[in-house]
C-alpha positions as a printed Julia matrix, in Angstrom:
238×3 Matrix{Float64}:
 -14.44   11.72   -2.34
 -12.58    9.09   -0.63
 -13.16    5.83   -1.18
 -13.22    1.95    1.17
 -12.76   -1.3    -0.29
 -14.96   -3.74   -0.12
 -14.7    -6.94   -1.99
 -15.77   -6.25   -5.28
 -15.75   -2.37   -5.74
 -15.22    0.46   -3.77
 -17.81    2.33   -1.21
 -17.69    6.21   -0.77
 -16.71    6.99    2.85
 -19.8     9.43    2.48
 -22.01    7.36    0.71
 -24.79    8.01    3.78
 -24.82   11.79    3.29
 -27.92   13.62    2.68
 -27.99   16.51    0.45
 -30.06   19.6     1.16
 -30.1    21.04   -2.13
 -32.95   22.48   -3.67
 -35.32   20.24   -6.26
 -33.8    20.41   -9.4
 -30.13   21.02   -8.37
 -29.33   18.37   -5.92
 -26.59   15.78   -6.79
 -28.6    12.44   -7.71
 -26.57    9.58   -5.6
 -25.7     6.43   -7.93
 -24.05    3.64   -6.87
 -23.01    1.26   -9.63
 -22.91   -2.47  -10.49
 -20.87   -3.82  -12.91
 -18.98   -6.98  -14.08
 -15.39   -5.31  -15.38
 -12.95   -3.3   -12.81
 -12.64   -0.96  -16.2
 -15.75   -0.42  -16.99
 -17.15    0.69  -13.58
 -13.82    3.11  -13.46
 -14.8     4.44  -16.77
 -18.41    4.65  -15.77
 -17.66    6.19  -12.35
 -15.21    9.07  -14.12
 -17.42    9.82  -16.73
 -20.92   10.43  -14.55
 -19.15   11.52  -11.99
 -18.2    14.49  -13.9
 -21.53   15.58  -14.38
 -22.67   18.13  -12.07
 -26.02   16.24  -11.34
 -24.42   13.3   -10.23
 -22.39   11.72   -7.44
 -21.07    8.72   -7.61
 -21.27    6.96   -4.03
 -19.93    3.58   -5.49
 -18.97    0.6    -7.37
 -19.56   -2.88   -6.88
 -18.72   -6.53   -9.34
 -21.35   -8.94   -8.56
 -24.97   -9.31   -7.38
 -24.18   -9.73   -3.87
 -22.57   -6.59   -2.79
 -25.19   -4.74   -5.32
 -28.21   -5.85   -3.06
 -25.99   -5.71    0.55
 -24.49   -1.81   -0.75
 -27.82   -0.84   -2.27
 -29.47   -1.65    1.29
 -26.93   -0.01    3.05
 -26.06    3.19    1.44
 -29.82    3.5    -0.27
 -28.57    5.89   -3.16
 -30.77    7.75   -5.2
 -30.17    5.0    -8.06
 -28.8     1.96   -8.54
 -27.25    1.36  -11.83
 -26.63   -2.41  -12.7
 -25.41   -3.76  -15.51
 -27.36   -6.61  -17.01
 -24.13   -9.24  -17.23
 -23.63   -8.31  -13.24
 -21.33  -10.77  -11.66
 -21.61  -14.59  -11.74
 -25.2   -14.04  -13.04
 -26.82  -11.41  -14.45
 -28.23   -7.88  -13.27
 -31.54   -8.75  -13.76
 -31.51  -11.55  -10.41
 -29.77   -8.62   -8.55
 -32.81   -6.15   -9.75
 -35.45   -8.55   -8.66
 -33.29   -9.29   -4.91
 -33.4    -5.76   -4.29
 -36.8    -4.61   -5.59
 -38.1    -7.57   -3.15
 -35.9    -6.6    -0.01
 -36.86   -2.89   -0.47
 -39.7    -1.76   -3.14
 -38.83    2.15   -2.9
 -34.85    1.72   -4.33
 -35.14    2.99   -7.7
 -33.37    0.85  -10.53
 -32.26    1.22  -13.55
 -30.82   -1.91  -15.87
 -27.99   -1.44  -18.31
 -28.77   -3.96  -21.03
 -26.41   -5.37  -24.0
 -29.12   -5.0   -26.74
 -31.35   -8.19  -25.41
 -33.52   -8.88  -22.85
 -36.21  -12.0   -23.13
 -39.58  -10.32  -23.5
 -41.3   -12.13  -21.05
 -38.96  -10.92  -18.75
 -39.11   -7.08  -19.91
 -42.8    -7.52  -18.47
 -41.84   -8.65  -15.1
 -38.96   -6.04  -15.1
 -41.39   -3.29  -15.25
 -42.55   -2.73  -11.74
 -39.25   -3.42  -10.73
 -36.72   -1.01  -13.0
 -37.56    2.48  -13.65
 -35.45    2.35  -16.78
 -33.93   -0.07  -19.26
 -31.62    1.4   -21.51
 -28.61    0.04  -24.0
 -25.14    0.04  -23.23
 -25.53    1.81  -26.76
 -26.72    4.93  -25.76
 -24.28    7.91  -25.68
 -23.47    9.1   -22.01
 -25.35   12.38  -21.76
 -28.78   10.26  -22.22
 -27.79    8.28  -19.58
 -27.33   10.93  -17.39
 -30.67   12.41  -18.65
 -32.27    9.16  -17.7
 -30.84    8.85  -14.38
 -31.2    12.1   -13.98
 -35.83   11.99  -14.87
 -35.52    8.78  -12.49
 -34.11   10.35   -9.34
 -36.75   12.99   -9.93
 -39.62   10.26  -10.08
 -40.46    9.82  -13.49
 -40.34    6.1   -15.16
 -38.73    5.89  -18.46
 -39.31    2.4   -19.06
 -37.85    1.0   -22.09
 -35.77    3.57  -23.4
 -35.72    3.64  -27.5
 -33.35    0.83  -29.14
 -32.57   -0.14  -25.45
 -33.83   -3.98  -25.52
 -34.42   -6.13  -28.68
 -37.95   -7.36  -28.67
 -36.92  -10.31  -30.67
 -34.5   -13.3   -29.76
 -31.32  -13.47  -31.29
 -30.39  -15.81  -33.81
 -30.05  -19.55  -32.61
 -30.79  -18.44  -29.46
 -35.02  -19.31  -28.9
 -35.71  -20.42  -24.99
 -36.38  -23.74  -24.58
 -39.69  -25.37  -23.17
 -40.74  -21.52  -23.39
 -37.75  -20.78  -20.73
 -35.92  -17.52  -19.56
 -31.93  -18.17  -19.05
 -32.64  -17.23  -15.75
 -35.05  -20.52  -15.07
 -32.89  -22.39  -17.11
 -29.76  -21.51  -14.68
 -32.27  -22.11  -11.65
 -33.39  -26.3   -13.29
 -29.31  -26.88  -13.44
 -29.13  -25.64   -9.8
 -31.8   -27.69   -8.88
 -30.35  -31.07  -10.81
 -26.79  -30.0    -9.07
 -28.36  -30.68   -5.41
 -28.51  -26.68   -4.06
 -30.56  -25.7    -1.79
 -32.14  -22.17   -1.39
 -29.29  -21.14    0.52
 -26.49  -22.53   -1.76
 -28.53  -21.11   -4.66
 -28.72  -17.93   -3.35
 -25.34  -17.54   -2.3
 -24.14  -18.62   -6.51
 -26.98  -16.05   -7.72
 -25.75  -12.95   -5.29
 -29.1   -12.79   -3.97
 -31.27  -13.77   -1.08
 -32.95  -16.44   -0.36
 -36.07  -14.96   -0.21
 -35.86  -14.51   -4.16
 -34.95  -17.65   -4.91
 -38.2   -19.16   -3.51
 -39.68  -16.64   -5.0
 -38.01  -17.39   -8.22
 -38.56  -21.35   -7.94
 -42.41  -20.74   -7.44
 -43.16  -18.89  -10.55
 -40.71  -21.65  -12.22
 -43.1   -24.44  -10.85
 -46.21  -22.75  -11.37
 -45.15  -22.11  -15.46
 -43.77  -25.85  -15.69
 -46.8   -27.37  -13.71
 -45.0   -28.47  -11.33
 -44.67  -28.76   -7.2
 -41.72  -29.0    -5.44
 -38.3   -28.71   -6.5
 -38.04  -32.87   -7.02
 -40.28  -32.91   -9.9
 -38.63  -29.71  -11.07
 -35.07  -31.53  -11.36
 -36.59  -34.95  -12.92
 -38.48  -33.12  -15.16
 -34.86  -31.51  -16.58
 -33.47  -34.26  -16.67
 -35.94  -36.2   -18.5
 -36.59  -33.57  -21.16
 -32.88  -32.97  -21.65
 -33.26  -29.6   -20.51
 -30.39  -30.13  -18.23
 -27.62  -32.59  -18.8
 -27.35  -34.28  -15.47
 -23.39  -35.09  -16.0
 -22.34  -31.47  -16.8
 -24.61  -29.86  -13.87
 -22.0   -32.0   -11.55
 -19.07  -30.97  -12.97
């Protein structure tokens, strides 16, 4: 199947094609998102080769996942966690929130904060390691497409932090990234553009960070940083 550029990844020129195959048999559409050129092309050769699946595309960062996802509406959309300039799960969340009935599933490198598993749930049908051998990732992708939700798949996501690596002020990387936004001046707009996501999420995003920090607008959010050291105001400008 041929194949259009786009600016991160490639787009199949057929991507929009219904199949008409019976339940059970038809090819389950995936589109991809993934950080390294060599990993998608090793991802994309080695599904692809499974008679179940057809690859439709491949795309590097957050943005083109949610713009291609809405576009070409595969079966799945397969993102990997360290997406882009920021990670898969802001490119889950933009997509679940511009269209609910995508299905999602979020390839994770062993650790996920557990706070955020619980929000991922209604949004990813699956979470499974980077660790798992490739015929249970087709198996997964395969129970998704036909409607099931695998959730956490076994040894997928560590359900304790790492070592040295306990969120601060109770904090999710992802709010942390959002506070040094905030201290750096962006607006929703700017924000969204750096997070390959819409702006829609973002306010979304900022709202539950206000409401857990007991906070109201996005002033207080940036003193309150700065004044706890959660953000050093001299490296968010650089």
């Amino acid at each position: 199947m041929g194949m259009v550029g786009i600016s991160s990844g490639r787009i199949g020129t057929h991507a929009r094609r219904a199949q008409a195959q019976a339940p059970g048999t038809a090819q389950v559409r995936v589109l991809l998102g993934a950080p390294q050129r060599m990993m998608r092309q090793a991802l994309t050769a080695a599904l692809g080769a499974h008679h179940r699946l057809r690859m439709v595309g491949d795309v590097g960062n957050g943005k083109d996942a949610l713009r291609w996802a809405l576009e070409v509406r595969p079966d799945i959309t397969l993102l990997d966690q360290g997406l882009g300039t920021v990670d898969g799960v802001h490119a889950a969340f933009a997509i679940h929130s511009e269209d609910p009935a995508l299905k999602l599933v979020l390839l994770s490198d062993g650790y996920v904060d557990p706070v955020e598993v619980a929000e991922l749930e209604p949004v990813t049908a699956a979470r499974v390691s980077k660790r798992l051998d490739m015929q249970a990732l087709v198996d997964v992708l395969v129970r998704v497409a036909e409607g099931e939700r695998p959730g956490t798949v076994p040894a997928a996501i560590v359900a304790a932090p790492p070592p040295a690596a306990s969120p601060r002020h109770g904090l999710k990387a992802s709010e942390q990234v959002l506070l040094e936004f905030l201290v750096d001046g962006n607006d929703n707009r700017m924000m969204a553009d750096r997070l390959g996501c819409t702006e829609k999420t973002v306010r979304n995003r900022l709202s539950d960070l206000y409401a857990k920090l007991n906070l109201h607008n996005r002033t207080q959010a940036a003193l309150y940083a700065v004044r706890t050291g959660l953000v050093d105001p001299a490296k968010a400008e650089a």
